[in-house]
C-alpha positions, 0 to 999 in steps of 0.5 A: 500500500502506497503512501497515498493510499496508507492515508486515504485509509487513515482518513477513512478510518477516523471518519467511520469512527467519526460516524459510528460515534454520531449514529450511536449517540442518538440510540444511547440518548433513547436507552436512556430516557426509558419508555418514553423515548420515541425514534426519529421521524424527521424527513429532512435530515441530511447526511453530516458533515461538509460533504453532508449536502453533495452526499446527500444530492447523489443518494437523491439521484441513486434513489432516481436510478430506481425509476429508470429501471422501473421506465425500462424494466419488461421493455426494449429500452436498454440499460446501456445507452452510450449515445446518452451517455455521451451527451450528458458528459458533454452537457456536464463539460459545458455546465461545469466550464460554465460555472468554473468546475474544473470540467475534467473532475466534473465530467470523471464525478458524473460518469462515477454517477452514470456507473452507479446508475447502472448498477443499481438498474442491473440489480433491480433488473435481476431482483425483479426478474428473480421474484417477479412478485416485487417487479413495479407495478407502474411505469414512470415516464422516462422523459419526466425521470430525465427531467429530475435528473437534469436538475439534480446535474445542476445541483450537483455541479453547484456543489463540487463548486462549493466544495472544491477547496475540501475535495483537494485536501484527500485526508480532510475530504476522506474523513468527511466523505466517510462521514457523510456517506455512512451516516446518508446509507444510515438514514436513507436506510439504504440496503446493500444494492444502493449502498454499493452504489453510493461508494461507486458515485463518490468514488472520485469526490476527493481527487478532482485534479486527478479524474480517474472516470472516463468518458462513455 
């Protein structure tokens, strides 16, 4: 294990320690308090940290990517689309140069996006097939899915804006991206499936001079 990798493990490791202190916190509180203590029912928190927002805007779109499958799931529409996925890098490019993100990180962050996207298309398509049983029972419009996933792009670019002075710094970005994305699976109460995928979709957040995703 290289220097780089010794400390992005380092950082890694303090942050879920970080996380697993703040997730149990609220249960010993309830432990405590006897009978009357009730869970939380709050929908609007969001992961924690500084990358707590960014996080919490990938989860969104990974929870998104459960629409495209059930858009496409029993039909001819393919899971791969390179043709898509060519003009959604290119939008990002154009957005990112416009909004001053380094566009080469930003373009790497989205197809980490798009990869993950897949993922969880391929896993649904799987677990519905396996049991038809739990296959969607409606079809969601795949331009209206489109349409939300293009305003979570701007959003997403708006953060990496906003975070671009912690993602260069890989020890203090890799503690709060640990943070963030164990306490965001926490709280979404994401299974295995969506959780992989959030690891895949900030697989790159805290190396934006470094872009290690390609274009497709």
């Amino acid at each position: 294990m290289n220097l780089r990798n010794r400390t992005t493990h380092g950082a890694a490791t303090v942050g879920l320690l970080l996380a697993a202190t703040v997730l149990a916190a609220p249960q010993a509180m309830a432990a405590g308090t006897g009978t009357n203590a009730e869970p939380a029912t709050s929908t609007t928190a969001e992961p924690l940290g500084k990358l707590g927002p960014l996080t919490g805007l990938v989860i969104e779109r990974i929870r998104v990517s459960d629409d495209v499958a059930a858009s496409k799931f029993g039909t001819a529409s393919p899971i791969e689309d390179p043709v898509r996925e060519a003009q959604v890098l290119e939008q990002v490019r154009q957005q990112a140069d416009a909004a001053g993100v380094n566009s080469d990180a930003a373009v790497a962050f989205f197809q980490d996006q798009i990869t993950a996207s897949k993922d969880v298309q391929r896993g649904l398509f799987a677990r519905w097939t396996a049991h038809p049983e739990e296959a969607p029972t409606t079809r969601p419009d795949l331009g209206q899915v489109r349409t939300r996933l293009d305003q979570l792009t701007t959003s997403l670019l708006a953060e990496l804006k906003n975070t671009e002075h912690l993602r260069d710094k890989p020890v203090a970005c890799s503690v709060q991206l640990t943070l963030a994305d164990v306490t965001g699976a926490a709280l979404e109460h994401l299974d295995t499936l969506h959780r992989q995928a959030l690891r895949t979709a900030t697989d790159s957040v805290c190396y934006p001079s470094e872009p290690t995703g390609q274009q497709g």
